[in-house]
PASEBA-1860 file (N, C-alpha, C; in nm, 3 decimals):
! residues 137
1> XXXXXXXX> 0.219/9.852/21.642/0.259/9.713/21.631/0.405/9.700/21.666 ~ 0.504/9.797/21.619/0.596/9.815/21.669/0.662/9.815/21.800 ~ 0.586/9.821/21.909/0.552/9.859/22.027/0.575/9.710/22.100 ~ 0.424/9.655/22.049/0.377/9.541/22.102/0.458/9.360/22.071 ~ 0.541/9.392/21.978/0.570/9.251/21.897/0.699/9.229/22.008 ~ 0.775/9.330/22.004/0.930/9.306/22.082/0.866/9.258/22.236 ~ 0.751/9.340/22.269/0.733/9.290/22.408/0.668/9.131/22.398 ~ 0.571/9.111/22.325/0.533/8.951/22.307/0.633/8.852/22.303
9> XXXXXXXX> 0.767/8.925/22.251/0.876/8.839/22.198/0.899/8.836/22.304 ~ 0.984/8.881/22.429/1.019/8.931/22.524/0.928/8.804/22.639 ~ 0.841/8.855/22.613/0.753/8.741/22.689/0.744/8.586/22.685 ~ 0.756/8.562/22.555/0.804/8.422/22.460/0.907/8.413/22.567 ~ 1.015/8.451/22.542/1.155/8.443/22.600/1.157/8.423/22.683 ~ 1.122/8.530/22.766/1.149/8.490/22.916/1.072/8.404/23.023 ~ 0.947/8.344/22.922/0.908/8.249/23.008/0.951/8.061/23.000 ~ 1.090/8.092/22.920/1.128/7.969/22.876/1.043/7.843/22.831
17> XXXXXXXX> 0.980/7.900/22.715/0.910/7.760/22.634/0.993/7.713/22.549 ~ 1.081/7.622/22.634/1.237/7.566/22.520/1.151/7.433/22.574 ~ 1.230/7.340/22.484/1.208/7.218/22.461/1.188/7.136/22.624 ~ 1.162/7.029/22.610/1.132/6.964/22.783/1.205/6.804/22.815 ~ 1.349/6.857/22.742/1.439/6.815/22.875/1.510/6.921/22.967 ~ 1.558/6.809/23.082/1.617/6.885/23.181/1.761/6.944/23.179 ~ 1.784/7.008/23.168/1.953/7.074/23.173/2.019/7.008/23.253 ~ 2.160/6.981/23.224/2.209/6.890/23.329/2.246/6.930/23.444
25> XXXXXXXX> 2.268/6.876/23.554/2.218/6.908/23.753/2.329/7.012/23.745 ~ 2.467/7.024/23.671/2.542/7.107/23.657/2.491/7.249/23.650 ~ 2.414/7.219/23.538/2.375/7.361/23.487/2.265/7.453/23.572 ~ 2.268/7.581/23.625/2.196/7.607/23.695/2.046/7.669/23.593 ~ 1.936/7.585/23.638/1.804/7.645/23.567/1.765/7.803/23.540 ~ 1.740/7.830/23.465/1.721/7.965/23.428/1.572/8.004/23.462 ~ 1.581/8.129/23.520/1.433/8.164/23.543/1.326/8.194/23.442 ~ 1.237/8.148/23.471/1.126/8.131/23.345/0.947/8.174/23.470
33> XXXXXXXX> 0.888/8.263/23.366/0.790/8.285/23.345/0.711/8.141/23.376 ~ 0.574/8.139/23.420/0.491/8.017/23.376/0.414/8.004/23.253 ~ 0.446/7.898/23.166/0.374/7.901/23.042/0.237/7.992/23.043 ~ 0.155/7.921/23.098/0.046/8.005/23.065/0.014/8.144/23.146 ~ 0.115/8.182/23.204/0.104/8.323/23.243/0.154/8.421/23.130 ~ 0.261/8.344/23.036/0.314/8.428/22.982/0.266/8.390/22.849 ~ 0.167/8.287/22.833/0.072/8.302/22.674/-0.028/8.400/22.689 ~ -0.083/8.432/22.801/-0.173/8.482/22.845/-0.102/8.673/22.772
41> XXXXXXXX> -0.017/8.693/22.865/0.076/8.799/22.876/0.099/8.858/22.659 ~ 0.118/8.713/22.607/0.164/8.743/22.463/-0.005/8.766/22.383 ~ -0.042/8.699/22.424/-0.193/8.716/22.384/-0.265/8.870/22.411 ~ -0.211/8.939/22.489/-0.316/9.083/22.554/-0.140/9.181/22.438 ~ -0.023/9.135/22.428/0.064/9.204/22.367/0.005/9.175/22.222 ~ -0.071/9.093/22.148/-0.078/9.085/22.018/-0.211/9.193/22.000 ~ -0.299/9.160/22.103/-0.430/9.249/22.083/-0.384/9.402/22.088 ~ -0.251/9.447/22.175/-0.201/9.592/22.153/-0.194/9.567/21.995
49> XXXXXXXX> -0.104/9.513/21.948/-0.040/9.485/21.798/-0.117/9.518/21.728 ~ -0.210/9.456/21.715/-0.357/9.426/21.623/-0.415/9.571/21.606 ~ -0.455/9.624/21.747/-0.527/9.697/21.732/-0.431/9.834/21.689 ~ -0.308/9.823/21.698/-0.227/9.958/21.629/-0.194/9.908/21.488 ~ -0.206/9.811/21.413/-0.214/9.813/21.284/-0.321/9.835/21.258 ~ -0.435/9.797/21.340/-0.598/9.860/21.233/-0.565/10.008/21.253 ~ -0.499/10.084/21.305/-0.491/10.234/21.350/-0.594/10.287/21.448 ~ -0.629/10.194/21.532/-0.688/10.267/21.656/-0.596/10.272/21.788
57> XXXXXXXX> -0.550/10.358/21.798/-0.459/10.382/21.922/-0.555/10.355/22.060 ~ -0.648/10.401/22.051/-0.756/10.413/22.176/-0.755/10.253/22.209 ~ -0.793/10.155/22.139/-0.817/10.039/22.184/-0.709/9.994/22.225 ~ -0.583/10.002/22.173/-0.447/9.982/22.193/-0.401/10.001/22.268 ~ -0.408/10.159/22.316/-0.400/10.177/22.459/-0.504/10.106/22.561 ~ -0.583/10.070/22.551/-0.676/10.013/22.679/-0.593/9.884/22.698 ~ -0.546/9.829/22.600/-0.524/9.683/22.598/-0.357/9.687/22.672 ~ -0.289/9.776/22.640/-0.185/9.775/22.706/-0.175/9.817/22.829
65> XXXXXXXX> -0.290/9.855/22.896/-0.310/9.928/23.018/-0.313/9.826/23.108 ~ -0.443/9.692/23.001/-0.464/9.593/23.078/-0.363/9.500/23.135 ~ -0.259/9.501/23.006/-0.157/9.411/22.993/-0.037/9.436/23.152 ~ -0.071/9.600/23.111/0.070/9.638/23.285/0.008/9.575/23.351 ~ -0.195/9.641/23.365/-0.230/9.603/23.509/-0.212/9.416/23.567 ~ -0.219/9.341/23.482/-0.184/9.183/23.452/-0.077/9.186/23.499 ~ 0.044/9.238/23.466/0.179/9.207/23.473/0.210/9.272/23.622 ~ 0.163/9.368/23.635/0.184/9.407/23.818/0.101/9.312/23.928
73> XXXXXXXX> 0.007/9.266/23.847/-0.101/9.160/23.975/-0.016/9.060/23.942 ~ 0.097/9.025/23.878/0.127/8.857/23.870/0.299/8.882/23.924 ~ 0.323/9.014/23.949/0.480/9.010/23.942/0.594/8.941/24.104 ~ 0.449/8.857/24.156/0.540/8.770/24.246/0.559/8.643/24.158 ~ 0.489/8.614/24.087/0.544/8.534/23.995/0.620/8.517/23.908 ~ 0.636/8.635/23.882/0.765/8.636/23.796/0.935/8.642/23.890 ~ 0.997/8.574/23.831/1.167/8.580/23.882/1.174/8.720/23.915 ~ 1.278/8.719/24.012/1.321/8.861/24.055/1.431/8.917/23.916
81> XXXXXXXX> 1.495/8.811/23.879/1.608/8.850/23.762/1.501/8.917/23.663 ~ 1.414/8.852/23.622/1.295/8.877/23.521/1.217/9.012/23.516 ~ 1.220/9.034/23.642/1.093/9.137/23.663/1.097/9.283/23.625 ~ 1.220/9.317/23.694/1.265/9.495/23.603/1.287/9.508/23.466 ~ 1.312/9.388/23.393/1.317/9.384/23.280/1.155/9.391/23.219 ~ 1.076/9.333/23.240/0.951/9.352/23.218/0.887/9.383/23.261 ~ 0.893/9.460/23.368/0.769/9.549/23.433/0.803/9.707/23.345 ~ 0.958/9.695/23.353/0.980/9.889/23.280/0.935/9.846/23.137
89> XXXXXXXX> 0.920/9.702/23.025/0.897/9.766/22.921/0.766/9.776/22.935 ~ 0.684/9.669/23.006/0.517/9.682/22.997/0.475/9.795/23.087 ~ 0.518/9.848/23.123/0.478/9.994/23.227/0.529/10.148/23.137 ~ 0.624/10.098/23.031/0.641/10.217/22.935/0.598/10.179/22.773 ~ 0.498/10.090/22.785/0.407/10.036/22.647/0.267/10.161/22.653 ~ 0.229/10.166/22.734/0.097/10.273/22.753/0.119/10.400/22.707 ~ 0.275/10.439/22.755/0.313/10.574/22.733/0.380/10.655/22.589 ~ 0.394/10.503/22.494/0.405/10.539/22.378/0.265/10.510/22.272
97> XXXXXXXX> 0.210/10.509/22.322/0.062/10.445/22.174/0.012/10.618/22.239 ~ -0.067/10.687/22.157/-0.158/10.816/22.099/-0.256/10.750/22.110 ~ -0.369/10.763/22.164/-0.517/10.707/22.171/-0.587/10.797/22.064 ~ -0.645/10.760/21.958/-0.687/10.847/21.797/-0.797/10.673/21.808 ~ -0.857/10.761/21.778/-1.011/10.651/21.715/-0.983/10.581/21.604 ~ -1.021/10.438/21.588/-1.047/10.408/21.477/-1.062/10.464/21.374 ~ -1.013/10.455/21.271/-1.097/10.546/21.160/-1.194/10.484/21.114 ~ -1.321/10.569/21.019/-1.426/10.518/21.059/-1.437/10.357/20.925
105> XXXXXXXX> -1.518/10.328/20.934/-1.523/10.187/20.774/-1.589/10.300/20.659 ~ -1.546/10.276/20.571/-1.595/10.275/20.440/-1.707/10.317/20.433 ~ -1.811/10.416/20.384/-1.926/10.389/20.350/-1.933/10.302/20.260 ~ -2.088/10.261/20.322/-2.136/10.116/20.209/-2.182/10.180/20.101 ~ -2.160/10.085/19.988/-2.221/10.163/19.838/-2.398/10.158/19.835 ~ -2.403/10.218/19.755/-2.528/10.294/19.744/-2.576/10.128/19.683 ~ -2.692/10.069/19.684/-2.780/9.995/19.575/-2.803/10.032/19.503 ~ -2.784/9.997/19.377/-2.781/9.953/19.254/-2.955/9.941/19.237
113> XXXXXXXX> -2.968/10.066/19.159/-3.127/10.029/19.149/-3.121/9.958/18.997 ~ -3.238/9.836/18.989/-3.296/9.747/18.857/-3.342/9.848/18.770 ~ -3.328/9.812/18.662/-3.389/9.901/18.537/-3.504/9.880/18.568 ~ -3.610/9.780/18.622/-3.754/9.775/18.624/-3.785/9.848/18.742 ~ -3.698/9.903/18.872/-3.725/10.033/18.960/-3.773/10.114/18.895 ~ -3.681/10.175/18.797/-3.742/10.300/18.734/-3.875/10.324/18.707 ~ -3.929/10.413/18.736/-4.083/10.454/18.677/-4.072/10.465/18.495 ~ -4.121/10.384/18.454/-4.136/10.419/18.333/-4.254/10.529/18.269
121> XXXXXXXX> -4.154/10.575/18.126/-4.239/10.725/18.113/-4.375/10.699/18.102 ~ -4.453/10.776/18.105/-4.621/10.821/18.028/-4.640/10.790/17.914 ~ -4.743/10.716/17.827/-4.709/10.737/17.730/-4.779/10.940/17.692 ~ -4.753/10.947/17.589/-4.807/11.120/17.518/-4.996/11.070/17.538 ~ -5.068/11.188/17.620/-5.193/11.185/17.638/-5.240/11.209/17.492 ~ -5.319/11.126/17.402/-5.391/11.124/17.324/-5.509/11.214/17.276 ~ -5.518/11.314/17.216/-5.681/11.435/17.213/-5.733/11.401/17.061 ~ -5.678/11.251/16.989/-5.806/11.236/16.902/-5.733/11.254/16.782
129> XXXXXXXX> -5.711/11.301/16.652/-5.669/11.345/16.540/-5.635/11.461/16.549 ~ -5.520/11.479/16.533/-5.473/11.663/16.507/-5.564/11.698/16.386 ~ -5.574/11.816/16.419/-5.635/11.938/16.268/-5.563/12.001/16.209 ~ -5.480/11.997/16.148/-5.389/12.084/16.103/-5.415/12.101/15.937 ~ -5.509/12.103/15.880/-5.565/12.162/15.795/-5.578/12.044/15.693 ~ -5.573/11.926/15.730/-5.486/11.797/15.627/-5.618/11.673/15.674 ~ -5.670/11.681/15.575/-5.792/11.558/15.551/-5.938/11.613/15.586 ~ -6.010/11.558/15.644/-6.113/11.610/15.670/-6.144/11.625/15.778
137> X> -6.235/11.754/15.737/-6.272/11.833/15.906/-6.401/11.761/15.942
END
């Protein structure tokens, strides 16, 4: 998660989602990302995030793989000022996540068997009156 948040931020940033007036004709416009290239971009950086706080590196890595391969198919779109800055961090995001599996869930608990599951006992097989020397034979 560590990984993934600075680059989402990064992405936020540099695609300038500041407020929507115009800077004055003085001021020269700053290069910006296109909104939805770069929600897109923060969206595949949160799914790295996500998936390295559940502790699966493996998915984490796929997702950041996807994220370079995204960011190299779009990088005529991005500003030239923009681009070495975010192509080296999203091209060195893959190379820090460990791909380690999920760990696995919990086993589920056992059911709870009903007291009326149980087989109840036998009663004692019955052979009639004991003899034990006591009343009549």
């Amino acid at each position: 998660m560590r990984y993934a948040a600075p680059l989402a931020l990064a992405v936020l940033v540099l695609s300038g989602c500041g407020g929507s007036q115009k800077p004055p004709a003085a001021v020269a416009k700053p290069p910006h990302i296109p909104r939805a290239l770069a929600h897109t971009w923060a969206a595949q950086a949160d799914a790295v995030a996500q998936a390295l706080a559940a502790g699966d590196g493996c998915t984490a890595l796929a997702h950041a793989n996807e994220l370079r391969a995204a960011v190299t198919s779009s990088e005529a779109k991005v500003p030239t000022r923009l681009r070495a800055t975010l192509t080296s961090v999203v091209d060195a995001l893959p190379g820090r996540i460990t791909c380690n599996p999920a760990p696995p869930p919990p086993p589920a608990p056992a059911p709870r068997q009903k007291h009326e599951d149980h087989p109840k006992p036998k009663p004692p097989h019955d052979h009639g009156p004991h003899r034990h020397g006591h009343g009549r034979h």
